[in-house]
Structures are given as C-alpha cells and as structure tokens.
VORO-170261 format. One line per field, with one value per residue (C-alpha): residue in one letter; x, y, z; residue number from 0. Coordinates in Angstrom, 1 decimal. Example, Ala and Ser with C-alpha at 12.3 -4.5 7.8 and 13.67 -1.06 7.14 Angstrom:
BEGIN
residuo = [A,S];
c1 = [12.3,13.7];
c2 = [-4.5,-1.1];
c3 = [7.8,7.1];
num = [0,1];
//
This chain:
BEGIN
residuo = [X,X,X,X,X,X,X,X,X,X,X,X,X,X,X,X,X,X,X,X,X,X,X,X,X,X,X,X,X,X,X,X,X,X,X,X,X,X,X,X,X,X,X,X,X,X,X,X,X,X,X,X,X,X,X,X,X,X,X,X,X,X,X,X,X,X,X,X,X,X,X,X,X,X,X,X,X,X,X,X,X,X,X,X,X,X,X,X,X,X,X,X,X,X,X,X,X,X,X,X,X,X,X,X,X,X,X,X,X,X,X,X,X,X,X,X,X,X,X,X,X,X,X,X,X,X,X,X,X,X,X,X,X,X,X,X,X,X,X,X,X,X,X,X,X,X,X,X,X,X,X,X,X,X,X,X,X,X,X,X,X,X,X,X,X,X,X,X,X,X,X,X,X,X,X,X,X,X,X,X,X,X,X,X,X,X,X,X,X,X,X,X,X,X,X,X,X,X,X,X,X,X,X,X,X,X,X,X,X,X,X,X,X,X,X,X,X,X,X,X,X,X,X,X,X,X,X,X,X,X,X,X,X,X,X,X,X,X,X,X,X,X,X,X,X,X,X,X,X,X,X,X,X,X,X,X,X,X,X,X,X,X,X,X,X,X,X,X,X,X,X,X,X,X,X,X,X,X,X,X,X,X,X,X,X,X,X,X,X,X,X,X,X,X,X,X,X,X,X,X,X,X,X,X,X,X,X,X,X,X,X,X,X,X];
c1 = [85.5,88.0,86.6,86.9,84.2,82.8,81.7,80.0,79.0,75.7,76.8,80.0,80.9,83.0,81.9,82.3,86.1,86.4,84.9,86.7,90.5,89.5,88.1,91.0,93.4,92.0,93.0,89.7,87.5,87.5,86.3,83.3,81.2,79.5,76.2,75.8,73.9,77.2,79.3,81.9,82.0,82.0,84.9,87.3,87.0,87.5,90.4,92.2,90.7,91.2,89.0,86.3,83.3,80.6,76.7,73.8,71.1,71.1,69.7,72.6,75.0,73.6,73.2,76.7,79.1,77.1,78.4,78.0,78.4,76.9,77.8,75.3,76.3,73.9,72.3,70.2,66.9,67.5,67.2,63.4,63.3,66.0,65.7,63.1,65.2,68.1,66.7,65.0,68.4,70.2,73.4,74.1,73.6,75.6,73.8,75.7,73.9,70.7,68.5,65.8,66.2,63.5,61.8,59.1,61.2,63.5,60.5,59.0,62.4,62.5,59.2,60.2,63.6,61.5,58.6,61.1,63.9,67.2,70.2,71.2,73.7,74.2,77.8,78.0,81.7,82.4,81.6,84.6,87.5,90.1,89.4,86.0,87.4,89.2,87.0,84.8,87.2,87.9,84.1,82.9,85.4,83.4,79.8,79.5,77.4,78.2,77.8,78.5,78.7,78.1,79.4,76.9,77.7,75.8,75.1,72.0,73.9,77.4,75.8,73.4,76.4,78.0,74.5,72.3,69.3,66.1,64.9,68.4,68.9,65.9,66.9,70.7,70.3,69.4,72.1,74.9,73.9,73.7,77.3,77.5,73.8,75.1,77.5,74.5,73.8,77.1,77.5,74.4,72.4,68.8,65.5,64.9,63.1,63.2,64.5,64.5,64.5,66.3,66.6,63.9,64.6,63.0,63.6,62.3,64.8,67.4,68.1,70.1,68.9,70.1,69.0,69.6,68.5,68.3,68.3,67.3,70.9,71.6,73.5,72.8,73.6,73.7,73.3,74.3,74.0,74.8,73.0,74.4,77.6,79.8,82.6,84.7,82.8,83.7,83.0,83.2,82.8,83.2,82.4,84.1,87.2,88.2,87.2,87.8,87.8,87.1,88.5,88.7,86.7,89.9,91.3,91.1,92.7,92.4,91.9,92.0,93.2,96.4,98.9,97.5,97.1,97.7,98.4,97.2,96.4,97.0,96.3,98.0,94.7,92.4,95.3,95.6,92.0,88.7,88.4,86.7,86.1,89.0,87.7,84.4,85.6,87.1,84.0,82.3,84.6,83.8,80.1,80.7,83.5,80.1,82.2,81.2,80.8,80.1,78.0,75.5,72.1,68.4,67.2,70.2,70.1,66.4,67.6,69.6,66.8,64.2,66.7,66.9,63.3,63.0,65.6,64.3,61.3,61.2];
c2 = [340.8,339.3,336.2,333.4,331.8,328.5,326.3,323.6,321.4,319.0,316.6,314.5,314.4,315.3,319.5,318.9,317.7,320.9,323.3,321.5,322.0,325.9,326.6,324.6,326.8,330.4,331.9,333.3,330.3,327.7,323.9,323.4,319.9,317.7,316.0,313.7,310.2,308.1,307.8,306.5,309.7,311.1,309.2,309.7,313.3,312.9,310.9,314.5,316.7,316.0,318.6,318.1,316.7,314.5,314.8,312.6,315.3,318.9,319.8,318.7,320.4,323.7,323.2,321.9,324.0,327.1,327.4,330.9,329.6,326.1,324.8,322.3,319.7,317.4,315.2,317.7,316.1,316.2,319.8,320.1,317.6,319.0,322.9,323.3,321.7,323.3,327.0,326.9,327.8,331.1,330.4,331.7,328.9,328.9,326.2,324.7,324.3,323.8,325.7,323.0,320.8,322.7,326.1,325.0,323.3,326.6,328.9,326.9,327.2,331.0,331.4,330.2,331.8,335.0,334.7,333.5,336.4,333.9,335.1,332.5,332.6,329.9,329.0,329.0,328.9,329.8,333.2,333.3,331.9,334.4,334.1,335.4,338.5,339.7,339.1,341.3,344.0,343.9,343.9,346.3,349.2,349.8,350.5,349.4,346.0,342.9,339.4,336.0,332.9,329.4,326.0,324.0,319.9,317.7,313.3,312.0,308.8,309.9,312.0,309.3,307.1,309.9,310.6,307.2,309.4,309.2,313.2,314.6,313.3,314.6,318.1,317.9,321.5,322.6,320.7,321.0,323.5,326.1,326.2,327.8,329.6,331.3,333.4,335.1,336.5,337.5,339.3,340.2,343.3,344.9,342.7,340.1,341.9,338.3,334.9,332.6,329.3,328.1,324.1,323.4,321.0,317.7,315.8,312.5,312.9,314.7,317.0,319.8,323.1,326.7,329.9,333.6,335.8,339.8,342.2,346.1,346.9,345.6,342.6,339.6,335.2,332.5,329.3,326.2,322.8,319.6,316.7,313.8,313.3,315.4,317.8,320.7,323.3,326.9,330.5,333.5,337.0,340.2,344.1,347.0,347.1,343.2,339.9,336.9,333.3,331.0,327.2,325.8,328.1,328.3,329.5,333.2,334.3,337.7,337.5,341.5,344.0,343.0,343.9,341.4,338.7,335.8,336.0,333.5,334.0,331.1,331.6,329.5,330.1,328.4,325.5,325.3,324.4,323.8,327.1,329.7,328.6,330.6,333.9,332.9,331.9,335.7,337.0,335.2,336.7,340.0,339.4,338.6,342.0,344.0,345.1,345.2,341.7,339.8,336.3,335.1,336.1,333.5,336.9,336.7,333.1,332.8,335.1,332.0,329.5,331.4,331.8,327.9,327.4,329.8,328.0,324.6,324.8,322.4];
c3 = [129.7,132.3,132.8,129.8,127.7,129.3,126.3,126.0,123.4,122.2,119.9,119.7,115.7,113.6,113.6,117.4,117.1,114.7,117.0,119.9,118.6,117.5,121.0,123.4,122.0,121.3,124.6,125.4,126.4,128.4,127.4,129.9,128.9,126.7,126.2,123.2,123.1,121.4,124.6,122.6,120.3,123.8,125.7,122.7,122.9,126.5,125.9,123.9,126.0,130.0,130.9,128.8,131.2,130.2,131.5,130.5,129.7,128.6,132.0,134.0,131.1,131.7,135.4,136.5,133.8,134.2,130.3,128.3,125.1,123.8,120.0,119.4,116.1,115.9,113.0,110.5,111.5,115.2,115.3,114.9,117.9,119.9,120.1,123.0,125.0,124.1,123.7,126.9,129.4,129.4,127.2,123.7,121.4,118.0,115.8,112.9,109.8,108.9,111.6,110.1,107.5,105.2,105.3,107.4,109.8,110.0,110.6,113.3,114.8,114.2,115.5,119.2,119.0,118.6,121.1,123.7,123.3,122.5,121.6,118.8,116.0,113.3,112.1,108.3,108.5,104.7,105.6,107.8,105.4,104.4,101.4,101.5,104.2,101.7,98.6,100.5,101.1,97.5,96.0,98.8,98.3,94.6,94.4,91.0,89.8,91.2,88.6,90.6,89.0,91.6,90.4,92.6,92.1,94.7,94.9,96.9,96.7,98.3,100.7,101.5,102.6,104.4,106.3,106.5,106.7,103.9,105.1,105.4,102.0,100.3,101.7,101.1,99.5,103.0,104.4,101.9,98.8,101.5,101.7,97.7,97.6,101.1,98.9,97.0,100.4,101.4,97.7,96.1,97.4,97.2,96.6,94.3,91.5,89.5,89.1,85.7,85.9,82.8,85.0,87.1,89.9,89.7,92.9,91.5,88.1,90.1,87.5,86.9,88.2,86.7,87.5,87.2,90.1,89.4,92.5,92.6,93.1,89.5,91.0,89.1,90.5,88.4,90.2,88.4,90.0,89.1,90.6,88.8,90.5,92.9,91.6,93.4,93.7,92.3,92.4,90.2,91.5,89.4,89.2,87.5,90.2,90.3,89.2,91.5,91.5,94.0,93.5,95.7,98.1,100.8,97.9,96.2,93.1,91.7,87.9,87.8,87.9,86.1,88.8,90.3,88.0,88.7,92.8,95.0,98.4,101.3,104.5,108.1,110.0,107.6,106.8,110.7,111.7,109.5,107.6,109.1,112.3,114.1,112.6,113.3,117.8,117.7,116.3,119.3,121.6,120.2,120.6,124.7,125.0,123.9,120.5,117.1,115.6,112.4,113.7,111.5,113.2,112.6,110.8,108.6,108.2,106.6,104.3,102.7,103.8,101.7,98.6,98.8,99.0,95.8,93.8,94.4,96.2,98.8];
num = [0,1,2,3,4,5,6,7,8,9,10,11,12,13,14,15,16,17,18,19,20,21,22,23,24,25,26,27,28,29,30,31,32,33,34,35,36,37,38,39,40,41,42,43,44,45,46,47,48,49,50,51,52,53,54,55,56,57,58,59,60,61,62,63,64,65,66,67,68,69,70,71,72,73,74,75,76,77,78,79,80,81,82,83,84,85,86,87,88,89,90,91,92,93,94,95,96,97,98,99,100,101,102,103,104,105,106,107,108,109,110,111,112,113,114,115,116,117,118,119,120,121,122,123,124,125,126,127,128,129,130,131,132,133,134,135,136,137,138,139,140,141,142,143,144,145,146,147,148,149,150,151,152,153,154,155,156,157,158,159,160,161,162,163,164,165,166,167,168,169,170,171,172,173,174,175,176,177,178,179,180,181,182,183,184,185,186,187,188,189,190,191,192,193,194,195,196,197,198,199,200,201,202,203,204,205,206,207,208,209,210,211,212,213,214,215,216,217,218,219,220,221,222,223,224,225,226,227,228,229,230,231,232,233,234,235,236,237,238,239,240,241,242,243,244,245,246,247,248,249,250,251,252,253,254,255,256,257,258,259,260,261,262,263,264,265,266,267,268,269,270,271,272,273,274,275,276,277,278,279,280,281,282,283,284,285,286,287,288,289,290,291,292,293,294,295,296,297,298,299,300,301,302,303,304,305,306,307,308,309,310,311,312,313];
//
C-alpha cells in the first residue's frame, strides 16, 4: 500500500470527534469528508480540522472524496434507516455499535450485507485496549479452563438523558451492555451447552439479571447486571496460569501468579486517544496492506448480538 487511506465519516458526534483525532494523526490515512444532518456538529469539526470537507448527502460523499474507508456514528436507531444507503457504494464501512438496535434489526442488516457482498467491520473498541491485548496473551498461552466473572451496572434513566430516545433506551443492552457481554466472546470458547437464569430480566421492573453460561470447552461466564443505578463496571478473568482483574477496563491487574502480584499496567496509547481506537486504525491499515488483521467482522459480531438476545431476550 503506497497510497494513504481516504476516510470519510457519517455522523458528526462525539464517536466522530474520537475517530477523527485517532485517524488525523496515524500517518497512514488521510481525512477525506463528512456528511451528517447537524451542520453545526459539522462546521465545528471543520473548524479543527481544515481539511475536513462537508457534503449534503451520502451520494455526493462517496462521489467527490472517492473515500476507501467510511466510519459511520450515527444515533442507534438510525442504523435500520440508514444502511441501504450507506452499503450500497464500494467503500469499507466500519460501523460503531449496535449493527441494529435488537436482534431483528441486526439480522435484517446482516441479511443485505450478505446478499450484496460488503466488506463491513463493526468497531467494538474494548476489544482493542491494551489491556485486553495482553489479557489475551496471558489467558491464551494455557489451554486450561477459563471462569469470567462481568460486573454489568446500567440506568434507563441516565442513559435516557444522555440519548433522548424511547427505543434506544428500551434496548440499552444492545447499545451499552454490549460493551461487558462482548468479553464472553473474546474469552469463552466452544458452544453454549447451557445457561441458568438465576435473575430473569424484567424490562417493566428493571430488575437485576444474573446468569451463568457453560460452554463445551469447560469455560464457564457469570453475568451480573445491575439495573437500578449505574456503577463502574468490572471484570474478573481466571484459569490455571493467571487470574486477572479488570477495573476499570483500561486498567489490567494481574492477581497471579505471585511475581506478579500486585503490577498494574498503564498504557500512553489508550491515555492518548479513546481506548482502543489506535490499535483498532492499525488493524485497519493492516486489513487495506492485505496482511493479517484482527477487525471485528458482522459474522463475529452476531455472535455477541445473539448472546444478548439469550441473556435478556429482547
């Protein structure tokens, strides 16, 4: 690859302002245009970055930056609305989360990425922190059974104010849960043999929900979520070689093995820019150099969607 990236971007929020400061200053792209419907959103990114270019339709987006990446942030229920037009021009689209705001959305979506060939990744940027790199590289190098522990703590209420939309709400486990339940994908292997619901999820009560998920490898999740209020969320990940702690997420510390004890690992990438997301741009850069890469594919994505729709069944 000689030439650089040209990416563009649909949607002018905050996810936009992230993706914008990872991508103007990894070497390897170049900052093509924007579409979004809030021109203001619009001319204050245009005010930080002078070579950003506006456009008032996707048509005129693809056709006049001839882009070969597009990062589309827009509002969880715009999606289901959106994608056609998006999907139907030759760029890679990365989607940040949810691809659908419920199952049925999601395989609708999945349906018409797959009858019209598109090349489509979705960012789920936890999977990208350091933290989880080398969690990986930790848990991975030992074969033996893996038992993870999610601290799950959501509020209809405060994400409510944050989103100002009724259906986003109702499905905040698609738009915000995702971020913990994703880990049960990245760690657990093998099929679902069972799942037992000790917590149901009531969406009129807003209950708790806990549940323990056992996998043909032996793996085991327990899922805990509290829905009354919302706390930091937490991790615990453990086989016979180590036992790990996420809390925050960003943050890893490795309870064992005992030389170890008690080390904390920071790292400047993730402190620099929105965790994950500058692993995630040289991931992308790996996928247009025809090398091997680690992007998040739609097949790999319903894996999560489907766990969701199993643990709360929306």
């Amino acid at each position: 690859m000689k030439k650089k990236i040209r990416v563009s971007f649909i949607g002018a929020g905050e996810m936009t302002r992230e993706h914008l400061k990872v991508f103007s200053n990894n070497k390897n792209y170049e900052i093509a245009g924007i579409y979004s419907k809030s021109k203001k959103k619009v001319n204050d990114l245009k005010k930080k970055y002078k070579l950003l270019e506006s456009f008032n339709c996707i048509k005129d987006l693809n056709n006049e930056t001839n882009s070969d990446l597009v990062v589309i942030s827009i509002y969880e229920t715009e999606v289901i609305k959106m994608y056609k037009k998006i999907l139907q021009y030759k760029w890679i689209c990365l989607f940040e989360k949810p691809l659908g705001i419920n199952l049925r959305e999601t395989l609708k979506i999945l349906k018409y990425i797959k009858s019209n060939k598109k090349k489509v990744f979705i960012s789920l940027n936890r999977r990208f922190y350091q933290s989880t790199i080398l969690a990986k590289k930790l848990i991975f190098s030992n074969h033996s059974k893996r038992k993870l522990f999610i601290n799950d703590s959501q509020s209809k209420k405060i994400f409510y104010k944050k989103r100002k939309n009724i259906k986003a709400t109702k499905y905040s486990m698609y738009c915000n849960s995702i971020h913990l339940i994703d880990y049960i994908s990245i760690f657990c292997r093998g099929k679902i043999l069972k799942i037992k619901k000790y917590l149901k999820w009531n969406s009129k009560k807003n209950e708790d929900v806990f549940v323990k998920i056992l996998f043909s490898s032996g793996d085991q999740a327990i899922y805990y979520s509290f829905w009354k209020t919302y706390e930091k969320w937490f991790i615990n990940l453990s086989n016979d070689k180590a036992e790990i702690s996420f809390k925050p997420l960003e943050k890893i510390n490795i309870i064992n093995p005992p030389n170890k004890n008690k080390k904390n690992f920071y790292y400047k990438v993730d402190n620099l820019y929105k965790p994950g997301l500058w692993n995630q741009s040289n991931e992308i850069v790996n996928f247009f150099k025809k090398k091997k890469y680690n992007l998040i594919s739609e097949i790999e994505y319903l894996k999560t969607a489907k766990l969701i729709n199993l643990i709360y069944k929306m």
